[in-house]
C-alpha atoms as an extended CHARMM CRD file, in Angstrom:
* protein
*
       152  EXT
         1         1  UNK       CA            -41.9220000000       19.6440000000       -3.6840000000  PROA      1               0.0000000000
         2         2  UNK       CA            -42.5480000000       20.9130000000       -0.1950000000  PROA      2               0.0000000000
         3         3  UNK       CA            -39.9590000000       23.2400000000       -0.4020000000  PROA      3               0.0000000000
         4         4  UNK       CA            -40.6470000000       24.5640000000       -3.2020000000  PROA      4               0.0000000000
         5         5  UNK       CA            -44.7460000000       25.1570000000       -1.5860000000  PROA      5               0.0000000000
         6         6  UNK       CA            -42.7360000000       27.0050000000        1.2540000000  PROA      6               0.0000000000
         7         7  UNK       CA            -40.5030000000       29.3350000000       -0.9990000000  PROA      7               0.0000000000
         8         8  UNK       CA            -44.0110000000       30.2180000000       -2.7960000000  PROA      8               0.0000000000
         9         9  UNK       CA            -45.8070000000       30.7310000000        0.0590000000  PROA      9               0.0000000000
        10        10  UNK       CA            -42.7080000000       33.2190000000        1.6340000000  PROA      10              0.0000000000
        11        11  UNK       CA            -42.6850000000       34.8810000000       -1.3390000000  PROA      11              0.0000000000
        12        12  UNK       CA            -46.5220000000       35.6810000000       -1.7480000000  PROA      12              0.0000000000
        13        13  UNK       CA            -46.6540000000       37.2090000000        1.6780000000  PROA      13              0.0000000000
        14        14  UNK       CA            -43.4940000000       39.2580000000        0.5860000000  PROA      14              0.0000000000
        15        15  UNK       CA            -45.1090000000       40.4170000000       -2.3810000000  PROA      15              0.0000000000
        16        16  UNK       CA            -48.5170000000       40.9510000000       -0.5950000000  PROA      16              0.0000000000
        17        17  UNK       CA            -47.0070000000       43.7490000000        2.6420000000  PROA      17              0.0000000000
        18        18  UNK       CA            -46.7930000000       46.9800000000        3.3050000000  PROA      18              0.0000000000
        19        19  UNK       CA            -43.5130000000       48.3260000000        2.6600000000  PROA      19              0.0000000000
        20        20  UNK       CA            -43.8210000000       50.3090000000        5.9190000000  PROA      20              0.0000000000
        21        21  UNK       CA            -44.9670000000       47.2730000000        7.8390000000  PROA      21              0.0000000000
        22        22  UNK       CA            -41.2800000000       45.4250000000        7.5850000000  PROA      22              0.0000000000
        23        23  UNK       CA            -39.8120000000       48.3460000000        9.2430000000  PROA      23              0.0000000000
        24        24  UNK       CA            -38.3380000000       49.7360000000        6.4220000000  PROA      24              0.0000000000
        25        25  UNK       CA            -38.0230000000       53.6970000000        7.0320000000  PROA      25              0.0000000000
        26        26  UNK       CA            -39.5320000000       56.5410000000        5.4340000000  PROA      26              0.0000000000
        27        27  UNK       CA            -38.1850000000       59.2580000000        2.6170000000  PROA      27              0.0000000000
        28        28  UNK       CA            -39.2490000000       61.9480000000        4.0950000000  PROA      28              0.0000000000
        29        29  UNK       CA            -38.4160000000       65.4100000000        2.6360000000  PROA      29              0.0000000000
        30        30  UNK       CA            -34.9470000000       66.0330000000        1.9650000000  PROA      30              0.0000000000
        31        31  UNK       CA            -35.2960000000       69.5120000000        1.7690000000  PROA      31              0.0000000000
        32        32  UNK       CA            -37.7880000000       69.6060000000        4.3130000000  PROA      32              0.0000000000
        33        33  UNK       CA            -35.0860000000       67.7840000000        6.6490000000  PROA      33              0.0000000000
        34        34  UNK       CA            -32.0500000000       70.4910000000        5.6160000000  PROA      34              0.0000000000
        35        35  UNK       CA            -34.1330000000       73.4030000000        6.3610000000  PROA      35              0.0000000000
        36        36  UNK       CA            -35.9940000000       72.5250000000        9.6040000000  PROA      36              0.0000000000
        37        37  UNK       CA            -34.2820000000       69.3620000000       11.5280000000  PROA      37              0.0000000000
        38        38  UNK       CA            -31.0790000000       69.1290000000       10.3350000000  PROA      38              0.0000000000
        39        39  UNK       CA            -30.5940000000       72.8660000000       12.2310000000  PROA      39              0.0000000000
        40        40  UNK       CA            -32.3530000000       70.6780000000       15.1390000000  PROA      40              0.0000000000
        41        41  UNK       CA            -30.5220000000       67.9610000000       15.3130000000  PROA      41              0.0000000000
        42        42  UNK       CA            -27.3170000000       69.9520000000       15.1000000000  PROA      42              0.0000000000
        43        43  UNK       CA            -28.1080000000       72.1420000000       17.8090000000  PROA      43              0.0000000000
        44        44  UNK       CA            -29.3320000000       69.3060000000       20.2570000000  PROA      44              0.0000000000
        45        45  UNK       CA            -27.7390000000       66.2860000000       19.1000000000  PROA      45              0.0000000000
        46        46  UNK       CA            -24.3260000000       66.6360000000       17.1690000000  PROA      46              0.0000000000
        47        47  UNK       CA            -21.9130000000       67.1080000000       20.1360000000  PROA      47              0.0000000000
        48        48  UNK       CA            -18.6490000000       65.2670000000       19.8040000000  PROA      48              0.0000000000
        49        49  UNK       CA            -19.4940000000       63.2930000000       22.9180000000  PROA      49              0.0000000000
        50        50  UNK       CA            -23.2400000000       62.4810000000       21.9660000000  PROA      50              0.0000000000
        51        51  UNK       CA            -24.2110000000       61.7130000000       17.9330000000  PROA      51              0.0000000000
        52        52  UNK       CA            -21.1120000000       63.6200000000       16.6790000000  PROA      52              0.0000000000
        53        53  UNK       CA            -19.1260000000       60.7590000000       16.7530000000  PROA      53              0.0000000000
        54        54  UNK       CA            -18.3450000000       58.0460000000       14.4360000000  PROA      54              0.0000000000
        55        55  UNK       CA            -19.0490000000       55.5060000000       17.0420000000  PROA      55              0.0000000000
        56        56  UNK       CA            -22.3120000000       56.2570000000       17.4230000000  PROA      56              0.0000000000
        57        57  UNK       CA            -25.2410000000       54.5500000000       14.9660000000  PROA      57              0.0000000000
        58        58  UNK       CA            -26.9460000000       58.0610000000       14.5120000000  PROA      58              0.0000000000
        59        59  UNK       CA            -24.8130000000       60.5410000000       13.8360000000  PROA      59              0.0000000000
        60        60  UNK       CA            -25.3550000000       64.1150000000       13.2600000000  PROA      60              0.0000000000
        61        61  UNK       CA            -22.4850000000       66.0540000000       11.9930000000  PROA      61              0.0000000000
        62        62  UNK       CA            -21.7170000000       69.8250000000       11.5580000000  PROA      62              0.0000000000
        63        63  UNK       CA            -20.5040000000       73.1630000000       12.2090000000  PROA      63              0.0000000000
        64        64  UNK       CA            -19.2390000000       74.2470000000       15.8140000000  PROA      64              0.0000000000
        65        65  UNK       CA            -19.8330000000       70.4560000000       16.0480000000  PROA      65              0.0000000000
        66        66  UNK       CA            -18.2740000000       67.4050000000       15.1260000000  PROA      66              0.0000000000
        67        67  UNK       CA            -17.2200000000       67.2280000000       11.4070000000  PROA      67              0.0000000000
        68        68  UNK       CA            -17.9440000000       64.5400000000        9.0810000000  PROA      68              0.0000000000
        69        69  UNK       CA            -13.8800000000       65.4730000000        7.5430000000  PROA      69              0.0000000000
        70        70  UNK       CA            -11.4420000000       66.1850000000       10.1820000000  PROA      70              0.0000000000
        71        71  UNK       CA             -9.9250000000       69.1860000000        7.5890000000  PROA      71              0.0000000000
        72        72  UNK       CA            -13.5790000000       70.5260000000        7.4470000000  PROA      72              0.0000000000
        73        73  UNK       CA            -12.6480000000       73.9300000000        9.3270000000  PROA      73              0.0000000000
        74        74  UNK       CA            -14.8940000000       73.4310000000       12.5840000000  PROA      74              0.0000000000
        75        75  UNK       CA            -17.3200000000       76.6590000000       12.2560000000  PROA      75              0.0000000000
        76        76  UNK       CA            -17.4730000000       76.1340000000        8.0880000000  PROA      76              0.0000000000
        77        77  UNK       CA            -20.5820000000       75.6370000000        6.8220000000  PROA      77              0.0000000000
        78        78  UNK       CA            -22.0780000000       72.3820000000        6.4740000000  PROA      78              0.0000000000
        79        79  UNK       CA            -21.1450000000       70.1480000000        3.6060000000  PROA      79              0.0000000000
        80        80  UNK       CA            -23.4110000000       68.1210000000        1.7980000000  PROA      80              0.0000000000
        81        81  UNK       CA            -21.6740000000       65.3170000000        2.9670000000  PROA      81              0.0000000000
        82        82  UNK       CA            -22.5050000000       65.9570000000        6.4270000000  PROA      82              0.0000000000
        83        83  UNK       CA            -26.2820000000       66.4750000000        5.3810000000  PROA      83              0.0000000000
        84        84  UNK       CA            -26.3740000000       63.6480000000        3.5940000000  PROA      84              0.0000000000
        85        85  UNK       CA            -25.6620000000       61.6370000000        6.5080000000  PROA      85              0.0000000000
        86        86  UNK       CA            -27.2730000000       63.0850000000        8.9430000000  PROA      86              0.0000000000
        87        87  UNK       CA            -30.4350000000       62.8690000000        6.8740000000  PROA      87              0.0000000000
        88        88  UNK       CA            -29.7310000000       59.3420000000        5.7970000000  PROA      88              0.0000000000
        89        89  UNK       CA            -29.3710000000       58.3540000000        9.5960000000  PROA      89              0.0000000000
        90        90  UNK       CA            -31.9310000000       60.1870000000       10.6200000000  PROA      90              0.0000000000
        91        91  UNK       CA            -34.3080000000       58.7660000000        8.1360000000  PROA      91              0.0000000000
        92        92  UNK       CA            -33.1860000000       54.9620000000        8.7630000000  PROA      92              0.0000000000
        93        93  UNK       CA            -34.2390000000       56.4060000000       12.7750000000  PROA      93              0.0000000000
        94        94  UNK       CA            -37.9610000000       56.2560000000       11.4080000000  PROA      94              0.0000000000
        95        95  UNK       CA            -37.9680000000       53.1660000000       10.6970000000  PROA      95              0.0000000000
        96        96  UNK       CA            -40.5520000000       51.1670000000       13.1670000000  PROA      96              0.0000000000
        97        97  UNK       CA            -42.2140000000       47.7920000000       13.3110000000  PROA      97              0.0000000000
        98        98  UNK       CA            -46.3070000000       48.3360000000       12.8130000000  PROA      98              0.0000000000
        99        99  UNK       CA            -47.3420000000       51.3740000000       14.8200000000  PROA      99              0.0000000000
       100       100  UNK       CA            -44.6340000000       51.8630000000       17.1010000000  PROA      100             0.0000000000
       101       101  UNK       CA            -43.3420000000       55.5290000000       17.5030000000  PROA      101             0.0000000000
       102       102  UNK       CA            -39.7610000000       55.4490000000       15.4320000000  PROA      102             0.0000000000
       103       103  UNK       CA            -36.7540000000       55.8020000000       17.7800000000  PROA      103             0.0000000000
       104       104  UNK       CA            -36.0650000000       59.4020000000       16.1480000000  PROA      104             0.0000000000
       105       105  UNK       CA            -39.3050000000       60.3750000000       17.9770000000  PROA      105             0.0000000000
       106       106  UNK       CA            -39.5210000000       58.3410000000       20.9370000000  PROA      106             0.0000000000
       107       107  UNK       CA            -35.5490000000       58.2160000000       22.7890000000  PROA      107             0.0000000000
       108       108  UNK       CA            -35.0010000000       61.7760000000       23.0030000000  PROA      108             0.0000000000
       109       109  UNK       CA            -38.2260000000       62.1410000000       25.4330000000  PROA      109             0.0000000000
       110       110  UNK       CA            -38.1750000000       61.7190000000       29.0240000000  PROA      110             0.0000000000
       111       111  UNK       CA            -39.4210000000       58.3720000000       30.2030000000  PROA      111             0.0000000000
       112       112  UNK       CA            -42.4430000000       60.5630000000       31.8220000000  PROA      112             0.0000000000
       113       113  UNK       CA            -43.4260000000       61.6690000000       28.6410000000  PROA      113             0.0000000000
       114       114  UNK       CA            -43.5860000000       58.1280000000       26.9160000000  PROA      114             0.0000000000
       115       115  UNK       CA            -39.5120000000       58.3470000000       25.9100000000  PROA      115             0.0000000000
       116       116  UNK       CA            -37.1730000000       55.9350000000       26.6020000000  PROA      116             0.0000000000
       117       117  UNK       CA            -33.7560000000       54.3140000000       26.6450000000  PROA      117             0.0000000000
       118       118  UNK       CA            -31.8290000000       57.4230000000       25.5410000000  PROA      118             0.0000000000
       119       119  UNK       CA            -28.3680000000       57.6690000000       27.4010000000  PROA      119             0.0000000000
       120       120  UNK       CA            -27.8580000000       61.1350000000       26.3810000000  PROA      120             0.0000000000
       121       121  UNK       CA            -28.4180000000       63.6460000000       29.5650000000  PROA      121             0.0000000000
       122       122  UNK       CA            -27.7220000000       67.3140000000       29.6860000000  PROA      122             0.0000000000
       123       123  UNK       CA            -25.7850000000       68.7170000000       32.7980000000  PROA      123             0.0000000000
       124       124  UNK       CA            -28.8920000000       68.4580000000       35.5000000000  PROA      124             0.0000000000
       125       125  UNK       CA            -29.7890000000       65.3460000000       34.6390000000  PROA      125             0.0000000000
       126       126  UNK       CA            -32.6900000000       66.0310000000       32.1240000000  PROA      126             0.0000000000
       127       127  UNK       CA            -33.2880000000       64.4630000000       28.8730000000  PROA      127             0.0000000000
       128       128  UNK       CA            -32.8600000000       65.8730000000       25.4240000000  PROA      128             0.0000000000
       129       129  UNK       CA            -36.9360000000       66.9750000000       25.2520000000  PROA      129             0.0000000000
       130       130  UNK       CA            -38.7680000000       67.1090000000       28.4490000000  PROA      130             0.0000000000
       131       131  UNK       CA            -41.8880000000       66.1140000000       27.0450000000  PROA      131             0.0000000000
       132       132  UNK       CA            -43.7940000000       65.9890000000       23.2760000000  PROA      132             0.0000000000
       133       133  UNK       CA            -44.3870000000       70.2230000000       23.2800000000  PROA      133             0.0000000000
       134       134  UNK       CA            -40.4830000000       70.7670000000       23.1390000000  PROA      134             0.0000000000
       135       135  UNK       CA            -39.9720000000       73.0200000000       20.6210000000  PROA      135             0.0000000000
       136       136  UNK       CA            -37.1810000000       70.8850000000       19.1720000000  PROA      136             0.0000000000
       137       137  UNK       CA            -39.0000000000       67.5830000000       19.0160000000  PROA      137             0.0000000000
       138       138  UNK       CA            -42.3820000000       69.0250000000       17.5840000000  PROA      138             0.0000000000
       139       139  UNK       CA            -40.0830000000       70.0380000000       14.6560000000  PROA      139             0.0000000000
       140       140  UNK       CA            -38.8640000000       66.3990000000       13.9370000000  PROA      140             0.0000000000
       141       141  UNK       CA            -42.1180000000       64.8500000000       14.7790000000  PROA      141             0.0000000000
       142       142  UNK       CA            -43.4680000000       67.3500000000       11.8940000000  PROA      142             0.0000000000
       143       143  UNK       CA            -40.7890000000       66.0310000000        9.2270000000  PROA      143             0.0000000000
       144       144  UNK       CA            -41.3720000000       62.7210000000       10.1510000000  PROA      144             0.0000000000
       145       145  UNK       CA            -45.1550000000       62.6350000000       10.2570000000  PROA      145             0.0000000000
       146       146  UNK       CA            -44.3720000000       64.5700000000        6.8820000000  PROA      146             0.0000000000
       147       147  UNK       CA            -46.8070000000       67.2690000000        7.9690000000  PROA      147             0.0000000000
       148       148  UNK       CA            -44.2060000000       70.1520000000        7.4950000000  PROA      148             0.0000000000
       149       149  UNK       CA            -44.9350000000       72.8310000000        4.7060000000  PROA      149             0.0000000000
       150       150  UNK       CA            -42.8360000000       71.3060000000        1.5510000000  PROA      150             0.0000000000
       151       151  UNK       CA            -39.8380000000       73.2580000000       -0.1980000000  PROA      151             0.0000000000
       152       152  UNK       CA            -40.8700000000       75.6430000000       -3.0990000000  PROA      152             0.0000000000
């Protein structure tokens, strides 16, 4: 009997949250993401040694890049298959306990811009966006704050 008062009690609160609350990440828009970040995220993140690489959680794949197929000539254009990841790991990169900034937003910044924990530094030392008025992270913060003008 008491376990059977616990089971319905776990599965009232389940029923009862937010979907965002559990960490569960966003959909933001696809198009939105193919158009605007996935350029981004090819440009700044998608080197072979960085998120271009199978070994990596987050990976960003495309041309003059890493490819997602090995026979995918290297300056092709991008397949869907490689935008279909990279937007499926960049959306489960949104994903963030309560009101936490996602790690999509927050480990590319410098530490002395509220970043943190990202490996990835460029030749001088620097991190992938100086601070939250980088050109390149205003553009995911948009998509991922959804704020971006949608696809026609």
């Amino acid at each position: 009997m008491r376990l059977q008062l616990i089971a319905a009690l776990a599965l009232a609160l389940v029923a009862c949250a937010d979907p965002n609350e559990g960490g569960l990440p966003p959909e933001p828009d696809r198009c939105a993401f193919d158009r605007d970040v996935y350029p981004v995220l090819a440009r700044d993140c998608g080197f072979p040694s960085c998120h271009g690489s199978a070994d990596r959680f987050f990976q960003v794949w495309a041309p003059g890049r890493a490819r997602l197929d090995p026979e995918t000539a290297i300056l092709a254009a991008p397949t869907e298959a490689e935008r279909a990841r990279s937007y499926d790991r960049a959306r489960s990169m949104l994903a963030s306990p309560g009101d936490a900034e996602p790690p999509l937003l927050r480990k590319p910044l410098a530490r002395s811009a509220g970043g943190g924990a990202h490996m990835g530094r460029d030749a001088l030392g620097r991190n992938v966006y100086p601070d939250r008025e980088a050109e390149g992270w205003r553009v995911l913060a948009t998509w991922a704050r959804g704020e971006g003008a949608a696809c026609p």
